[in-house]
N, C-alpha and C positions, 0 to 999 in steps of 0.2 A: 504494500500500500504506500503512496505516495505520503513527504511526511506532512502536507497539507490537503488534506481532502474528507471527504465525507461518504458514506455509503449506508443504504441499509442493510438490515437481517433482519431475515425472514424466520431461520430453522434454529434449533437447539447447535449443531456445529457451529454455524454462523454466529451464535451468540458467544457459544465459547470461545469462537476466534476473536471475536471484537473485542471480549473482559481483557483477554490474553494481549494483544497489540493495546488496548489503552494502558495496562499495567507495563507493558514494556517502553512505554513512549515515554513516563513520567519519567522524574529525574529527581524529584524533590518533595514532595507531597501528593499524599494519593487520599482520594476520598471512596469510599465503597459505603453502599448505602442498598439494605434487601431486607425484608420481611424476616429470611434466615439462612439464605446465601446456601441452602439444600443443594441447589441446581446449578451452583456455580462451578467454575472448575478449581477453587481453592484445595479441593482435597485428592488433586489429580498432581502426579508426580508434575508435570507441565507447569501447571500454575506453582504451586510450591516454589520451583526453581525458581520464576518472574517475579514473585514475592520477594525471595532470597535475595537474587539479585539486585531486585528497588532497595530493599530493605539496606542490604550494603553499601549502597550510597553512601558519600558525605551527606550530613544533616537530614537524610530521609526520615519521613517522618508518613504514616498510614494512620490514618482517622474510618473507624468502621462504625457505621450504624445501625442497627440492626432493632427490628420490632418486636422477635422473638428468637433470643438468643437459646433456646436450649437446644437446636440442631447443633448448634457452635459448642455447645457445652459437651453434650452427650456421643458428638459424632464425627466431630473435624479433630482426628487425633492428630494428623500433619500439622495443620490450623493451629493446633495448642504447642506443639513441638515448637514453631516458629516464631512464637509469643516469647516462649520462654527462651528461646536466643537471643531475641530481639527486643527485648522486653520493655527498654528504654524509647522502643522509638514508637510503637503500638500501641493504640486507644480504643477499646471498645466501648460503645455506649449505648443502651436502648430508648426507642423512641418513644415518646407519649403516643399511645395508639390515633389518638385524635389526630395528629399531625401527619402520621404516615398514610400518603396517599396508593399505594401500591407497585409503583414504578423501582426499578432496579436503576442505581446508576452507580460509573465509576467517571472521577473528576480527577485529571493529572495536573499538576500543575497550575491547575486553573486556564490552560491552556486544550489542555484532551477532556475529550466528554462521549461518554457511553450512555445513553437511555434506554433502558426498556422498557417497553408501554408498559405492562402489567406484569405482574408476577406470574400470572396462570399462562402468558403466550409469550415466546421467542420473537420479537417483534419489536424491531428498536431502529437507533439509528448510531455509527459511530461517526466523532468529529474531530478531527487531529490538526491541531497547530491554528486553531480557528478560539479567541478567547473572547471573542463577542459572544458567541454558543457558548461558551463554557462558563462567563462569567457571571450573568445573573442565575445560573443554577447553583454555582457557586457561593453565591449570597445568600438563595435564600437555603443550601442548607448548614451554610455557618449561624445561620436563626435559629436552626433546628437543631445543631449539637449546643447549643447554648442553651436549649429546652432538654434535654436528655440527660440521663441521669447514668453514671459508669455503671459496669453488669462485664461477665465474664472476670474470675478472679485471677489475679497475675499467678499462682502457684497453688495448685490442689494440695488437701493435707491427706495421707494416707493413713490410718489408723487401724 
């Protein structure tokens, strides 16, 4: 993909390829935003690495929102593995249900922008190097981690 351009997706592939090229495009701040990021490809060897890699950046920093974190809790054993590497640079936070409209996005930058209409359909659009797109989403969900309340504990206790 061209590193200024826009396309849609249609199919579950095509969504995964779009999370996957947004999270590879950022450099410095990543926003992910899902009901429970089930369908994502966070828990797929692929994403993991893309993760890893942002995440290794200077001063990278991943902001995650999430409406019902207890897929992330109960399921994304990668997902927890990467936390606790990265532990310094990783936020998760749940949304006031009232405020989550149902849409999936991922935001690089402030620069890249991933949308998914809905959570139930693969159906979005991605936008790379375009911060006009990217920027009042960007807004308004920095309104919206400022409404959320942290969730997901940085270290499980075993007992």
């Amino acid at each position: 993909m061209r590193p200024e351009s826009s396309v849609l997706f249609r199919s579950r592939g095509e969504f995964t390829e779009a999370v996957l090229t947004a999270i590879t495009a950022a450099h410095r701040e990543l926003v992910l935003v899902d009901r429970s990021f089930a369908d994502w490809p966070l828990e797929t060897p692929v994403g993991c690495d893309a993760l890893a890699a942002f995440l290794a950046g200077e001063h990278a920093r991943l902001r995650l929102m999430v409406a019902d974190p207890d897929w992330l809790e109960r399921r994304a054993a990668r997902f927890v593995q990467l936390r606790r590497r990265f532990a310094a640079a990783i936020e998760c936070r749940r949304m006031p249900a009232s405020l989550f409209n149902g849409e999936g996005v991922v935001i690089g930058d402030r620069r890249h922008l991933m949308r998914r209409a809905h959570g139930d359909f693969f159906r979005g659009r991605l936008s790379l190097g375009d911060p006009q797109a990217a920027e009042p989403v960007a807004g308004r969900y920095d309104a919206m981690w400022d409404e959320s309340t942290p969730c997901l504990p940085a270290n499980t206790l075993g007992l």
